[in-house]
Backbone bond lengths (Angstrom), bond angles and torsions (degrees), N, CA, C in turn:
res aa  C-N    CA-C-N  psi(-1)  N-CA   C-N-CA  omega(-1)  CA-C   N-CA-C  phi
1 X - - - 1.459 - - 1.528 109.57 -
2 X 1.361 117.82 131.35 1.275 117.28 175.64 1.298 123.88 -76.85
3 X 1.514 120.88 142.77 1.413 108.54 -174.81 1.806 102.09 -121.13
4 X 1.634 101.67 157.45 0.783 121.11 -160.16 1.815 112.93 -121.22
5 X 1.060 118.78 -23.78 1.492 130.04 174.97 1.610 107.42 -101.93
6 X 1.594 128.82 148.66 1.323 137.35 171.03 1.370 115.37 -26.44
7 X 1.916 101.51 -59.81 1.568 102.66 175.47 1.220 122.75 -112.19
8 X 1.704 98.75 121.77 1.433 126.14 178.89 1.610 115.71 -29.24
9 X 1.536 101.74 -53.58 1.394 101.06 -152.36 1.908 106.19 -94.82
10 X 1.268 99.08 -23.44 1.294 109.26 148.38 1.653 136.00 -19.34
11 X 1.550 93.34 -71.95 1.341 136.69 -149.29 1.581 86.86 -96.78
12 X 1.305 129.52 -40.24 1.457 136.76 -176.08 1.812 112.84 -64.51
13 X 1.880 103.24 -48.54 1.033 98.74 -174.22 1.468 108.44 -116.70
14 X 1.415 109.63 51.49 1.671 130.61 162.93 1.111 95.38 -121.99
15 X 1.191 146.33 -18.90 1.531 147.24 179.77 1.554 108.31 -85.03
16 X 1.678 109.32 -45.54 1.752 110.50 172.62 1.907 118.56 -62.38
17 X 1.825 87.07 -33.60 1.507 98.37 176.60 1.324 109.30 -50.91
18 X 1.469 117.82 -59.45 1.490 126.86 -153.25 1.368 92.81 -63.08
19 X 1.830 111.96 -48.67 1.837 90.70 -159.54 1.538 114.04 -78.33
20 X 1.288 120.17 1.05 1.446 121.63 166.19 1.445 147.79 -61.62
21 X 1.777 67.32 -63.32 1.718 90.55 -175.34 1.659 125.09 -115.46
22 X 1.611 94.71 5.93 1.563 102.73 176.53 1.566 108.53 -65.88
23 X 1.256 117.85 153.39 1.519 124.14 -176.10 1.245 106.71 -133.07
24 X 1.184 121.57 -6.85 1.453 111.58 170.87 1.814 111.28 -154.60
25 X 1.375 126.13 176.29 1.122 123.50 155.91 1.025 152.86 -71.73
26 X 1.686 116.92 -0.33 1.443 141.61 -172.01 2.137 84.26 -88.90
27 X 1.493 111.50 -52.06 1.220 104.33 -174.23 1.385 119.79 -82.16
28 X 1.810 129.95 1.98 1.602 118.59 166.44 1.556 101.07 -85.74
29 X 1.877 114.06 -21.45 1.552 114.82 -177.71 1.433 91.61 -55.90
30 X 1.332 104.73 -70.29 2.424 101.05 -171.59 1.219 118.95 -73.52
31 X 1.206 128.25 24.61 1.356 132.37 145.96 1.392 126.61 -86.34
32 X 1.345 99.75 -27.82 2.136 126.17 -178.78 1.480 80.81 -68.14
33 X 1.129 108.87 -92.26 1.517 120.36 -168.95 1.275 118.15 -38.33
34 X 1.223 149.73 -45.81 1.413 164.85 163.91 1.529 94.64 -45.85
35 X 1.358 131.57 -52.55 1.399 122.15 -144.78 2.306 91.82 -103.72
36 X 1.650 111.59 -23.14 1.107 105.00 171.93 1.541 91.90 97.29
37 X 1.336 124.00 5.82 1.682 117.83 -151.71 2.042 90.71 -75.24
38 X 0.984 123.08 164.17 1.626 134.89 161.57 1.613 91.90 -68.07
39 X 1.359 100.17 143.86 1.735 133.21 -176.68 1.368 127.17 -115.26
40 X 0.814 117.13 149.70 1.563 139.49 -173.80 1.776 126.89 -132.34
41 X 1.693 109.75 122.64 1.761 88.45 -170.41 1.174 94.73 -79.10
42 X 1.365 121.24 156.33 1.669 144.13 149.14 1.427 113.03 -122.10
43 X 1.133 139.09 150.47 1.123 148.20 -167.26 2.033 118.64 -131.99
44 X 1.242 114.38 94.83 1.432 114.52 -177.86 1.465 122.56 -34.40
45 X 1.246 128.86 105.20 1.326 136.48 179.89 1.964 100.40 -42.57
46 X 1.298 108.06 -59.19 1.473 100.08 -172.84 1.625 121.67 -56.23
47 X 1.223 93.58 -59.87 1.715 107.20 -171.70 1.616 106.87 -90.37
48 X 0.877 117.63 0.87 1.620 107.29 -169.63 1.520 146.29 71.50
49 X 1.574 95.02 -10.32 0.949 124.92 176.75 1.727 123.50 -65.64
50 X 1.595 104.54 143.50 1.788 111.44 -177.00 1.067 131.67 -85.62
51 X 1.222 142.18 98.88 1.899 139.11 -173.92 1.495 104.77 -101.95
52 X 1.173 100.10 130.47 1.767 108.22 159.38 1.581 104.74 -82.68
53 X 1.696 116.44 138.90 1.483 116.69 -169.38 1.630 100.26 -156.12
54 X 1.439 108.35 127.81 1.364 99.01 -156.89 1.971 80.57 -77.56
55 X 1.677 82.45 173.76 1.891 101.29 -174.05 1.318 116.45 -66.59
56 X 1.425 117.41 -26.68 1.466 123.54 175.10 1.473 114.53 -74.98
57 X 1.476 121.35 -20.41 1.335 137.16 164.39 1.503 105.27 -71.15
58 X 1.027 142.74 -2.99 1.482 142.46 -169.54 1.395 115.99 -34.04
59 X 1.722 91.58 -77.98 1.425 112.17 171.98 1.117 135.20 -29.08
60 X 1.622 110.33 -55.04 1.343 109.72 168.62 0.999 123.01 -113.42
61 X 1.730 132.21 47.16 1.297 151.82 107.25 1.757 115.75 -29.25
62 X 1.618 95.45 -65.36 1.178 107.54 -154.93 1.894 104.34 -65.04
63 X 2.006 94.21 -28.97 1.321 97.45 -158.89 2.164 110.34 -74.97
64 X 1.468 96.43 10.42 1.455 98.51 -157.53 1.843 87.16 -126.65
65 X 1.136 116.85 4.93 1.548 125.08 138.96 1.550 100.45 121.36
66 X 1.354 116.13 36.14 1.688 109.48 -159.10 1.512 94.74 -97.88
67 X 1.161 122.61 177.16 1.449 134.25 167.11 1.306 114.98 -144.51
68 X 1.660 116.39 127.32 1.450 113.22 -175.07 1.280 122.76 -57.17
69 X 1.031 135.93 155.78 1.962 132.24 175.75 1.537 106.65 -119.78
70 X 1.508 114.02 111.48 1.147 137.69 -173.60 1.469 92.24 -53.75
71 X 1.821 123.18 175.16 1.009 121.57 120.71 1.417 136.40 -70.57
72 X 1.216 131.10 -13.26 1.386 135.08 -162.19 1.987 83.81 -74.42
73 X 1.578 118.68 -61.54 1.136 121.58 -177.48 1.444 120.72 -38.10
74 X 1.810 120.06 -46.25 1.161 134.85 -161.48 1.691 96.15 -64.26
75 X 1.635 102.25 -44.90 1.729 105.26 -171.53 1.302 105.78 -65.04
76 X 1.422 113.60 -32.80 1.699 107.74 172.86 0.970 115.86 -48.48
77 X 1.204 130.41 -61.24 1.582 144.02 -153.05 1.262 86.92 -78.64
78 X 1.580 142.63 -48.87 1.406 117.23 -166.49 1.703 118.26 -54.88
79 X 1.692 91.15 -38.63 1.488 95.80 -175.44 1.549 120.28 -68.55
80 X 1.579 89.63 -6.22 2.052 83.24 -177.59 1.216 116.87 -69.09
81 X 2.097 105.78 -37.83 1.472 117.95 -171.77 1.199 106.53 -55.23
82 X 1.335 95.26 -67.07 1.973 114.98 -168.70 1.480 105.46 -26.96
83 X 2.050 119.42 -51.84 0.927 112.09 -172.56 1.497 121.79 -76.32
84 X 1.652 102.50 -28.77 1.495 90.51 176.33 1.410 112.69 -78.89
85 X 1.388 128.30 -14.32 1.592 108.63 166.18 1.663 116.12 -81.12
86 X 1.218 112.54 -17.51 1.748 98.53 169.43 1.139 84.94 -60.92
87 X 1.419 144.17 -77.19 2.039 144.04 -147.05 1.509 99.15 -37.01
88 X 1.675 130.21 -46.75 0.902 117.66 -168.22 1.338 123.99 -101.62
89 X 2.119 122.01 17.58 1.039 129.05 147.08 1.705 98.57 110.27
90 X 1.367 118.16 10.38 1.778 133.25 171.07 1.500 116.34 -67.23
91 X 1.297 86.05 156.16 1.701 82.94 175.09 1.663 110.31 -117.08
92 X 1.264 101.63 109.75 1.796 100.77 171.30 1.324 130.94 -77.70
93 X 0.901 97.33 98.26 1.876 97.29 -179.60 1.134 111.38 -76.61
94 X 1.771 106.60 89.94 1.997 94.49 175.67 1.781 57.33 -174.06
95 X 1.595 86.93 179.66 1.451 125.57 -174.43 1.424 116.43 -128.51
96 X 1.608 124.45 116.68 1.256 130.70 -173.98 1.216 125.22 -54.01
97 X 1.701 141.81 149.81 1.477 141.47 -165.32 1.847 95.32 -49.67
98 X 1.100 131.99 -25.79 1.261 127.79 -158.13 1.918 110.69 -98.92
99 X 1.487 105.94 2.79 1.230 117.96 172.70 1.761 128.71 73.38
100 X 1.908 96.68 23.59 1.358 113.83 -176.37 1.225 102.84 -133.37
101 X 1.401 92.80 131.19 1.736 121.97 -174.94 1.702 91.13 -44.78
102 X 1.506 113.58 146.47 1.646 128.19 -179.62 1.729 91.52 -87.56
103 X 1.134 127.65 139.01 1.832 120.55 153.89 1.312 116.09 -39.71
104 X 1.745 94.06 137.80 1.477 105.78 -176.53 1.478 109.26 -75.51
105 X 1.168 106.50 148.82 1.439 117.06 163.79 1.712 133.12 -64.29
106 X 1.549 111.87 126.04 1.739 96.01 -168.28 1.560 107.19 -51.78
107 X 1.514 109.62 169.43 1.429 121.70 163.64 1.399 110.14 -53.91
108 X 1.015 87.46 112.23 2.167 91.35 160.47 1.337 123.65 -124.35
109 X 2.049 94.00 123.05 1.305 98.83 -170.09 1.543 104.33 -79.79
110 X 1.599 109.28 132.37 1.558 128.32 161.46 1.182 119.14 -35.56
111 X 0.907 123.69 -169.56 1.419 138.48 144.82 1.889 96.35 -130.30
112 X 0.818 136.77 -45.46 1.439 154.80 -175.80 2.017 93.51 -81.47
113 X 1.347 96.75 128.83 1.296 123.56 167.03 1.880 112.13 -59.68
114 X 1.244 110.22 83.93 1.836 93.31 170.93 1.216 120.19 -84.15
115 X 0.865 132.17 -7.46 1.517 131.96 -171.19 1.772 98.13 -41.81
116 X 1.610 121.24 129.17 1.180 107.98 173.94 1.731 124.08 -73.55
117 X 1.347 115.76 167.31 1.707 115.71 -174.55 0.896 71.01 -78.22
118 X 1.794 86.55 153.96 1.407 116.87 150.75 1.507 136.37 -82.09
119 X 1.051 116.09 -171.73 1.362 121.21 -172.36 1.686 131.46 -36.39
120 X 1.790 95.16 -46.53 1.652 112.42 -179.07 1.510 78.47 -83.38
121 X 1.463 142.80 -79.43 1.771 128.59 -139.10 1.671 100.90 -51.66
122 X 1.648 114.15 -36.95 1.608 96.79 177.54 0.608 112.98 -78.98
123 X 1.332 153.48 -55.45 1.738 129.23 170.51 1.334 134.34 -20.55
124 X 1.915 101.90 -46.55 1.470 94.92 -170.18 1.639 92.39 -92.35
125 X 1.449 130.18 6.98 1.351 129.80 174.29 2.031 105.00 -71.76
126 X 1.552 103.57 -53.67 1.160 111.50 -166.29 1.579 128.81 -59.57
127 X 1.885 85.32 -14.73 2.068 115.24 -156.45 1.522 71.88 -66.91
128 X 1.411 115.77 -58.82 1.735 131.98 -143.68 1.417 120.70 -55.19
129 X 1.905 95.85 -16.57 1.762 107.75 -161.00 1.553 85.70 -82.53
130 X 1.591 111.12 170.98 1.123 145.83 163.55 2.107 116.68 -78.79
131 X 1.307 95.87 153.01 1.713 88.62 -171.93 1.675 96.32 -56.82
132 X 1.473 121.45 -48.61 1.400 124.02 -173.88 1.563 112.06 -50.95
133 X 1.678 103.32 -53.44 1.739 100.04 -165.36 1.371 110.31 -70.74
134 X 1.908 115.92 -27.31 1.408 103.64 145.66 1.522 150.81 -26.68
135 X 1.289 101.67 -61.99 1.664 125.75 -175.65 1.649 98.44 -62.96
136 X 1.143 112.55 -35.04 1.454 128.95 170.78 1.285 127.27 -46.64
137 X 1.183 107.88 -82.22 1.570 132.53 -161.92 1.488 100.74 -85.77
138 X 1.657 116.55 -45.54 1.609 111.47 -169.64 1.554 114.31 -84.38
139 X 1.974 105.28 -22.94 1.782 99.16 -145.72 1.741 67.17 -122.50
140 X 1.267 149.94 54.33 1.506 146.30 170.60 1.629 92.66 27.66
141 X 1.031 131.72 53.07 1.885 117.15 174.21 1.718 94.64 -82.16
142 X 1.255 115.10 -172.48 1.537 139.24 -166.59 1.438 105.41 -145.94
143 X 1.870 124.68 120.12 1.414 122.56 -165.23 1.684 78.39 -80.49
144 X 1.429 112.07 -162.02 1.042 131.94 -168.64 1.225 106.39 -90.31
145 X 1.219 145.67 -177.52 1.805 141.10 167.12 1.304 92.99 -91.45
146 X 1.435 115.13 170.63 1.810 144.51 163.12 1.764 99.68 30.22
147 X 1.766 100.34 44.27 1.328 90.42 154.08 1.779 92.29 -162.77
148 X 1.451 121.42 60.31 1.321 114.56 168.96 1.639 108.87 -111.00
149 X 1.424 117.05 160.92 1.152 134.66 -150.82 2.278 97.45 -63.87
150 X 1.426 104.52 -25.70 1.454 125.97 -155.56 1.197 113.87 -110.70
151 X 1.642 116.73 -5.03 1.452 107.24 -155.52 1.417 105.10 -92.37
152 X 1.395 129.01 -7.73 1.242 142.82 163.28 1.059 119.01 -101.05
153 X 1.162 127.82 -0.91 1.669 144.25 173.46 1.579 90.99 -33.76
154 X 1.187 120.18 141.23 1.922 134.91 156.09 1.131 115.00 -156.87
155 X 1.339 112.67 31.57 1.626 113.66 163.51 1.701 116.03 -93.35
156 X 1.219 129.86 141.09 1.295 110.79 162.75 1.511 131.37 -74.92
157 X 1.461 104.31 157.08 1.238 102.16 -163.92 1.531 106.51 157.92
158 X 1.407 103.62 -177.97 1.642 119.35 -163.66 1.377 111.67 -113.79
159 X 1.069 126.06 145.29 1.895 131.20 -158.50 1.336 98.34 -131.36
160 X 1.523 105.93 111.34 1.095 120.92 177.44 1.490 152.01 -100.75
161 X 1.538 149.38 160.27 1.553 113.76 -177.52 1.475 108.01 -73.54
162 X 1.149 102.98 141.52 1.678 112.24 169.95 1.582 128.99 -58.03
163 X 1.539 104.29 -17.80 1.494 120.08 -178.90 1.550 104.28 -85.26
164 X 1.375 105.16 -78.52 1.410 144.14 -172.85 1.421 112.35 -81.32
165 X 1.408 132.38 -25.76 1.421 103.06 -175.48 1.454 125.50 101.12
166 X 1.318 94.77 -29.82 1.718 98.17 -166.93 1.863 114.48 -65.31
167 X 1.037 99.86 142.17 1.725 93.12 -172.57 1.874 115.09 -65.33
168 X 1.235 117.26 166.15 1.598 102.49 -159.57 1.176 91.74 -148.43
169 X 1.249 131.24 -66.10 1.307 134.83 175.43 1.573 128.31 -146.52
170 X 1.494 111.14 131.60 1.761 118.24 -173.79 1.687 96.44 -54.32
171 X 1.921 109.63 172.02 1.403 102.72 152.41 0.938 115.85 -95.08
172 X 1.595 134.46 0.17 1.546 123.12 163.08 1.450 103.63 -41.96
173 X 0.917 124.25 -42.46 1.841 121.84 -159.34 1.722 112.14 -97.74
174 X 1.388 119.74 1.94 1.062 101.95 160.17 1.568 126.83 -95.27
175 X 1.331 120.58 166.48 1.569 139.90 175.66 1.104 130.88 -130.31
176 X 1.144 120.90 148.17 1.271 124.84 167.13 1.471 112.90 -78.56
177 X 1.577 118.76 104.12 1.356 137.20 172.64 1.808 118.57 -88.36
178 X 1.160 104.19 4.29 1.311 108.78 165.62 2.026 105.51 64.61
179 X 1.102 119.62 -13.38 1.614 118.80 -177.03 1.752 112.54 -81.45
180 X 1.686 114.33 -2.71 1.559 87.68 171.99 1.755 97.49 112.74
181 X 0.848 128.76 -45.08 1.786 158.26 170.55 1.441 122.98 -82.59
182 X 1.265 123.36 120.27 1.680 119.19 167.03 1.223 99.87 -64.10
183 X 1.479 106.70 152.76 0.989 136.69 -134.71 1.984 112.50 -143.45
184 X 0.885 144.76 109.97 1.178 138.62 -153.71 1.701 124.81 -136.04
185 X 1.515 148.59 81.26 1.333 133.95 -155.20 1.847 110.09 -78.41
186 X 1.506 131.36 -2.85 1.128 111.95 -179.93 1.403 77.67 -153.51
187 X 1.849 98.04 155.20 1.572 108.65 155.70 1.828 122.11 -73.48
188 X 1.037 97.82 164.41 1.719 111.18 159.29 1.172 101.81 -20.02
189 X 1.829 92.86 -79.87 1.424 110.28 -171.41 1.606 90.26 -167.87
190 X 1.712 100.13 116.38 1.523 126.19 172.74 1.655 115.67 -16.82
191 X 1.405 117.12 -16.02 1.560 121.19 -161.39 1.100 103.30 -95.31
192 X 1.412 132.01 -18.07 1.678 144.32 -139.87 1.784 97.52 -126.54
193 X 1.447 112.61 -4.71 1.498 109.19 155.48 1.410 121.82 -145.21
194 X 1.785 110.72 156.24 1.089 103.28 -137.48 1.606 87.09 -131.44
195 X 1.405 134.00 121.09 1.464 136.91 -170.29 1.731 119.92 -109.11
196 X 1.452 91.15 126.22 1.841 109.60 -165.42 1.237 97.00 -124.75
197 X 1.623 90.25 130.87 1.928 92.91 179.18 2.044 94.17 -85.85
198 X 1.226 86.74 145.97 1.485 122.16 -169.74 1.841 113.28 -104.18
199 X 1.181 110.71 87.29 1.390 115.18 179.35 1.696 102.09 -73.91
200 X 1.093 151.22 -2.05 1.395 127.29 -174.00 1.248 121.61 -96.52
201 X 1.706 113.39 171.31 1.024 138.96 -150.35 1.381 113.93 42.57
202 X 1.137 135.64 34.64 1.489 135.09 168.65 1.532 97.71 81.72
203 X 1.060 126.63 49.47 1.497 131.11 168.38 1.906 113.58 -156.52
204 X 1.457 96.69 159.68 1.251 99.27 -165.97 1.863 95.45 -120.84
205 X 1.301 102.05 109.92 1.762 123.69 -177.86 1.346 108.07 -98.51
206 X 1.605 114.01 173.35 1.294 136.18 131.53 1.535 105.33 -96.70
207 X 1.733 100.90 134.30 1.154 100.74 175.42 1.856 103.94 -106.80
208 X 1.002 128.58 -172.87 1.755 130.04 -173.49 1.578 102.73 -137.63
209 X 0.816 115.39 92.02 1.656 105.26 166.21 2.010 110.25 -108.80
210 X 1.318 109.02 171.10 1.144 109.63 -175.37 1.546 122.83 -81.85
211 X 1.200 131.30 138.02 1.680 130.60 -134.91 1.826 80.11 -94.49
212 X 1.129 140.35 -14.02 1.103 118.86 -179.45 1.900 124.18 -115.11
213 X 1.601 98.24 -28.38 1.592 112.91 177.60 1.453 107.15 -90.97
214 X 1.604 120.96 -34.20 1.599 126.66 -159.39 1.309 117.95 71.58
215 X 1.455 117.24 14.59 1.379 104.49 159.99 1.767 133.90 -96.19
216 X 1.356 89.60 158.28 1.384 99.41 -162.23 1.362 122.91 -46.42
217 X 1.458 127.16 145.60 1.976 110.78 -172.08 1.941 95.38 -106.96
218 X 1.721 82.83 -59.51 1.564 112.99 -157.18 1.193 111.79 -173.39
219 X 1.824 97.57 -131.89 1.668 103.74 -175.92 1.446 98.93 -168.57
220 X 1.679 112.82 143.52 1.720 102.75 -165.69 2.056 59.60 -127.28
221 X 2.121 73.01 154.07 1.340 107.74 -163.00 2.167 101.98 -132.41
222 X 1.090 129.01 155.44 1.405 113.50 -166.15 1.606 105.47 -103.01
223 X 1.159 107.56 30.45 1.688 109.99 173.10 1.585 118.73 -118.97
224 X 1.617 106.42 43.29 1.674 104.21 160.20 1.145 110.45 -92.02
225 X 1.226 100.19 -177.78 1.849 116.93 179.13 2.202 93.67 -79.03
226 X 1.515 86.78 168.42 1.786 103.25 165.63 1.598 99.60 -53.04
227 X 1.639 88.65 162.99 1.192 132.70 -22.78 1.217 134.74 -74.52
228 X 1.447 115.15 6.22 1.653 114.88 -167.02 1.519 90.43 -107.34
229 X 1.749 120.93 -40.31 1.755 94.53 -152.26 1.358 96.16 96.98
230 X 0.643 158.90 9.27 1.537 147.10 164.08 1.234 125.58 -144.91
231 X 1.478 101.29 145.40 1.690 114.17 -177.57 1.490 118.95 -109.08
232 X 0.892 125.30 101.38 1.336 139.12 -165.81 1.782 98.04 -93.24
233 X 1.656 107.85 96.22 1.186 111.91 177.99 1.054 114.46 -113.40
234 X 2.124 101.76 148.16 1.807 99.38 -162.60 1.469 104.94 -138.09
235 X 0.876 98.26 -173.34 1.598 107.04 177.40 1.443 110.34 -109.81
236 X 1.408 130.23 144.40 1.175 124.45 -163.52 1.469 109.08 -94.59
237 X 0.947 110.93 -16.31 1.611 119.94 177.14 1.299 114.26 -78.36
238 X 1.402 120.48 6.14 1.432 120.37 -150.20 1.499 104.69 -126.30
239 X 1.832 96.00 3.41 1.682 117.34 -168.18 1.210 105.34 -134.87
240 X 1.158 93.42 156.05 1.763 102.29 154.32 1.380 118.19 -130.75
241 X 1.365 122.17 179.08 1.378 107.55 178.72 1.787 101.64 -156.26
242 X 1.609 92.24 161.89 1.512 95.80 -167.27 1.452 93.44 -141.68
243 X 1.234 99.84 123.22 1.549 109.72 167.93 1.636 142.33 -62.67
244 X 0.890 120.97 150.73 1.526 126.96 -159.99 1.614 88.81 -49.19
245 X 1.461 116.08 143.16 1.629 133.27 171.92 1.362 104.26 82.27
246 X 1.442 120.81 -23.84 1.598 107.58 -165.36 1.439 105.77 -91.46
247 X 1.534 121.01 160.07 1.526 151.29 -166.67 1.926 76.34 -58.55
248 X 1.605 113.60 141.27 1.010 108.86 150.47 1.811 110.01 -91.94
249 X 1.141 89.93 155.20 1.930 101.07 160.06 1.389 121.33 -20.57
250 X 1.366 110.72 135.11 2.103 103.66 179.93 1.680 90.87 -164.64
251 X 1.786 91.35 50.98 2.103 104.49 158.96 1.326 105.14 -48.06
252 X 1.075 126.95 -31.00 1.789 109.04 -163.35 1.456 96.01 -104.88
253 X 0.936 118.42 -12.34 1.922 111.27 175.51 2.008 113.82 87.98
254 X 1.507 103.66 29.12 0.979 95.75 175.82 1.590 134.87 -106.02
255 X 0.837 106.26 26.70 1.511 134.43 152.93 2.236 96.89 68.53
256 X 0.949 107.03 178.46 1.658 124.37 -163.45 1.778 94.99 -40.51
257 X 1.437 103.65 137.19 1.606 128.55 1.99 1.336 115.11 -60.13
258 X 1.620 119.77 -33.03 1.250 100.36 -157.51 1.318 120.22 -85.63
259 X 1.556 124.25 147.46 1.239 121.94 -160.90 1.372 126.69 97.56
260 X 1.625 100.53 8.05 1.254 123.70 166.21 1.611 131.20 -122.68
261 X 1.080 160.50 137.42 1.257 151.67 178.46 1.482 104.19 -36.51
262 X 1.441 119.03 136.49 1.492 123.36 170.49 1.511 99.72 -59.43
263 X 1.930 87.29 160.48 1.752 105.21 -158.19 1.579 72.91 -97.51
């Protein structure tokens, strides 16, 4: 067996551990990661949900109900988003399997200021983050599933970037997607996110970053409910949120809307 961490024997009998005594897929995902092993997507037959699982874990991936996710599939699904956000007038920033830029999206006037901060507001933006909302937002990391700050969130209110502030998504539009992750079927407003195809871990994504800071959200996938079809999944650390009536966020100092109760 090939090893992949400094210590052999370590790394040997964290690998016997996992295929034994793991009971679910949340624990072969933090065993991959823990041990550093190379990954593989699988996708939970029940919930729908995505685990990285190294290849020697296969078996008992499969045996705890997972199903591998091709690439041929991953390129599908990219092309579903891409197309349903051209339908709804988005701009995709990525480049199609065929190596030609997609049409740009018309100008759309905001209501919200995107222009990104500059140099001094990100700095003293970045001082403010947390080691987690860091690893997050700056280095694209992934919190854990069925333990983010939002994923039980049921207050109303507005979902925000974790860097910047900028609004991202109402809670009218979130769901319960069952994967571990909030879960979201429409933006704010289509202008305020910004979509990058995502080559890692041996899969082909949409990634979500924020249309005005560039930090990292998640990744919207084309299997939500109406009206869009899509699940726009995030990390909760990667947001903030402000409740119905209250001043939204105005980190960069740019005065109404923001800093006012959402319209």
């Amino acid at each position: 067996m090939a090893v992949y961490v400094d210590d052999a024997v370590t790394s040997w009998r964290g690998r016997r551990w996992a295929h034994l005594m793991a009971d679910t897929l949340d624990e072969l995902h933090a065993f991959a990661a823990a041990l550093g092993m190379p990954r593989h997507a699988f996708q939970d037959r029940a919930s729908g949900a995505h685990y990285d699982v190294p290849a020697e874990l296969r078996e008992r991936a499969i045996a705890l109900g997972a199903t591998p996710i091709s690439r041929h599939r991953d390129r599908a699904q990219m092309r579903a988003v891409i197309a349903n956000a051209r339908r709804q007038g988005r701009r995709a920033a990525t480049r199609g399997d065929n190596g030609r830029d997609f049409p740009q999206q018309e100008p759309h006037m905001a209501a919200f200021d995107l222009s990104p901060p500059d140099d001094a507001q990100r700095r003293a933006l970045i001082e403010a983050l947390a080691d987690d909302a860091r690893r997050v937002l700056l280095a694209h990391g992934t919190e854990a599933p069925f333990c983010g700050a939002f994923l039980d969130n049921k207050r109303d209110g507005v979902y925000t970037c974790g860097l910047c502030g900028l609004p991202l998504f109402r809670s009218s539009a979130k769901f319960d997607s069952g994967t571990g992750w909030p879960s979201f079927t429409t933006p704010f407003d289509p202008a305020h996110i910004r979509y990058v195809r995502d080559l890692g871990h041996g899969m082909v994504r949409v990634e979500e970053v924020c249309a005005r800071c560039g930090s990292h959200l998640g990744h919207v996938f084309p299997d939500g409910p109406p009206p869009t079809g899509e699940r726009h999944c995030l990390n909760s650390v990667a947001l903030g949120f402000t409740a119905a009536g209250e001043p939204l966020p105005d980190l960069l100092g740019r005065g109404a809307p923001e800093g006012r109760p959402a319209a």
